[in-house]
C-alpha positions as CSV (number, residue, x, y, z in Angstrom):
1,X,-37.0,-21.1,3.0
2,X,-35.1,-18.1,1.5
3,X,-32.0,-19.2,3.8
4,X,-32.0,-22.8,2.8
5,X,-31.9,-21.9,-0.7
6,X,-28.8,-19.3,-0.1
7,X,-27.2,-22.0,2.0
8,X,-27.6,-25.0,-0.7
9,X,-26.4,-22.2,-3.1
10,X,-23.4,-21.6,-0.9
11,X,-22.8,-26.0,-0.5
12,X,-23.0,-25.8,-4.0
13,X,-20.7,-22.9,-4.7
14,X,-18.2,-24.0,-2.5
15,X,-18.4,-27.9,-3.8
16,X,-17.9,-26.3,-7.3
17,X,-15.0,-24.5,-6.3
18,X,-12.9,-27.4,-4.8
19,X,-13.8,-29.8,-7.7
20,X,-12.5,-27.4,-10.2
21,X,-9.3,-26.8,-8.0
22,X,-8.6,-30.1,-7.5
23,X,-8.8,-30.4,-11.1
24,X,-5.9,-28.0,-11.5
25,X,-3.8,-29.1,-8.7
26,X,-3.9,-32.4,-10.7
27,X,-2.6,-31.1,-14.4
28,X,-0.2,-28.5,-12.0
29,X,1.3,-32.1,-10.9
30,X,1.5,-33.9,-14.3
31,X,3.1,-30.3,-15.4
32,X,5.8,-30.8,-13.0
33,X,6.2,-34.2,-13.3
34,X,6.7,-33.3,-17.0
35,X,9.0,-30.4,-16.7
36,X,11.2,-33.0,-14.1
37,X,11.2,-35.6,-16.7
38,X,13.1,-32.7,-19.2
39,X,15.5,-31.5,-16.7
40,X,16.9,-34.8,-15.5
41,X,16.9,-35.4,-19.5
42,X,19.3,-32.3,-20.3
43,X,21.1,-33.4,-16.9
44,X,22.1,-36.4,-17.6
45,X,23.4,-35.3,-21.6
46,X,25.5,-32.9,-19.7
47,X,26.8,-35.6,-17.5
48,X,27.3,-37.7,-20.2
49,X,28.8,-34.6,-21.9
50,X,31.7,-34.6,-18.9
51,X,30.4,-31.5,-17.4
52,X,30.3,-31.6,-13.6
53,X,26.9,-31.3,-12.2
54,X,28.0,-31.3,-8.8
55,X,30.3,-28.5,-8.9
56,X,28.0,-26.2,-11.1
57,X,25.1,-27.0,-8.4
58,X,27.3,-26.0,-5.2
59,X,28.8,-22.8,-7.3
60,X,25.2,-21.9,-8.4
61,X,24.0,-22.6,-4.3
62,X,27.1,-20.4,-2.9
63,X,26.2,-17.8,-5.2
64,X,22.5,-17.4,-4.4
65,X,24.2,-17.5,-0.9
66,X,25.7,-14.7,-1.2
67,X,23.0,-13.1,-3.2
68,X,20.8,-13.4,-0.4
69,X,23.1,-12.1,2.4
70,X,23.9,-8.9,0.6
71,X,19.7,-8.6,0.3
72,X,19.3,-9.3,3.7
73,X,22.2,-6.4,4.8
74,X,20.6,-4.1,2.4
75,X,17.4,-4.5,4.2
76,X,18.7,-4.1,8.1
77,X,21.9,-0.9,6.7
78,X,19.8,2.1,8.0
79,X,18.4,4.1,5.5
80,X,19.5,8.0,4.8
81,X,16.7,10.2,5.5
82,X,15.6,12.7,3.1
83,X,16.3,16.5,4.1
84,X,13.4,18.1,5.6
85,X,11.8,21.2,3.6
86,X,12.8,23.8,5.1
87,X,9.7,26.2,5.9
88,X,9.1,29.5,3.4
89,X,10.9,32.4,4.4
90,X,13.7,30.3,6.0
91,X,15.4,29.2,3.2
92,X,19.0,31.0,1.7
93,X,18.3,34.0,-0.8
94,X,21.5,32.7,-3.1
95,X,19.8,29.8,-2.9
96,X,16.7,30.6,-4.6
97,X,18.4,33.2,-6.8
98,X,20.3,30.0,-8.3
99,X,17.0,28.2,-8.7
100,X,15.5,31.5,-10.7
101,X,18.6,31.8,-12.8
């Protein structure tokens, strides 16, 4: 008895869960639809404006282009390795006489 309870509970939870998601993933939608309606708006008032969509669209791609090459290089250049302490007793007497001073 005490396991079909915590199952209907469970049904239930889970039933909750995707109603109230699927309720967000509908305003999410009318949100975008909404923000797509503003920026083909301002689009077409630059167009009309004489300002070159096109071109500012393939300069803006080429750039994040590059953008995303350098990351990528970045990522595979190897990495310089931190010295090593050295262990005590080892290390240069001027050397610890500057850090004293």
């Amino acid at each position: 008895m005490v396991e079909q309870q915590s199952k209907d509970f469970q049904v239930g939870f889970h039933r909750g869960a995707i109603s109230v998601l699927g309720a967000e993933q509908n305003e999410l939608m009318k949100l975008i639809n909404i923000t797509q309606q503003i920026a083909q708006a301002h689009i077409k008032a630059l167009k009309d404006l004489g300002v070159d969509i096109e071109a500012e669209m393939k300069k803006a791609a080429e750039e994040y282009q590059k953008q995303q090459t350098a990351q990528q290089a970045e990522k595979q250049a190897p990495q310089a390795q931190p010295e090593a302490p050295q262990p005590a007793g080892t290390q240069n007497p001027d050397d610890l006489a500057d850090r004293l001073a």
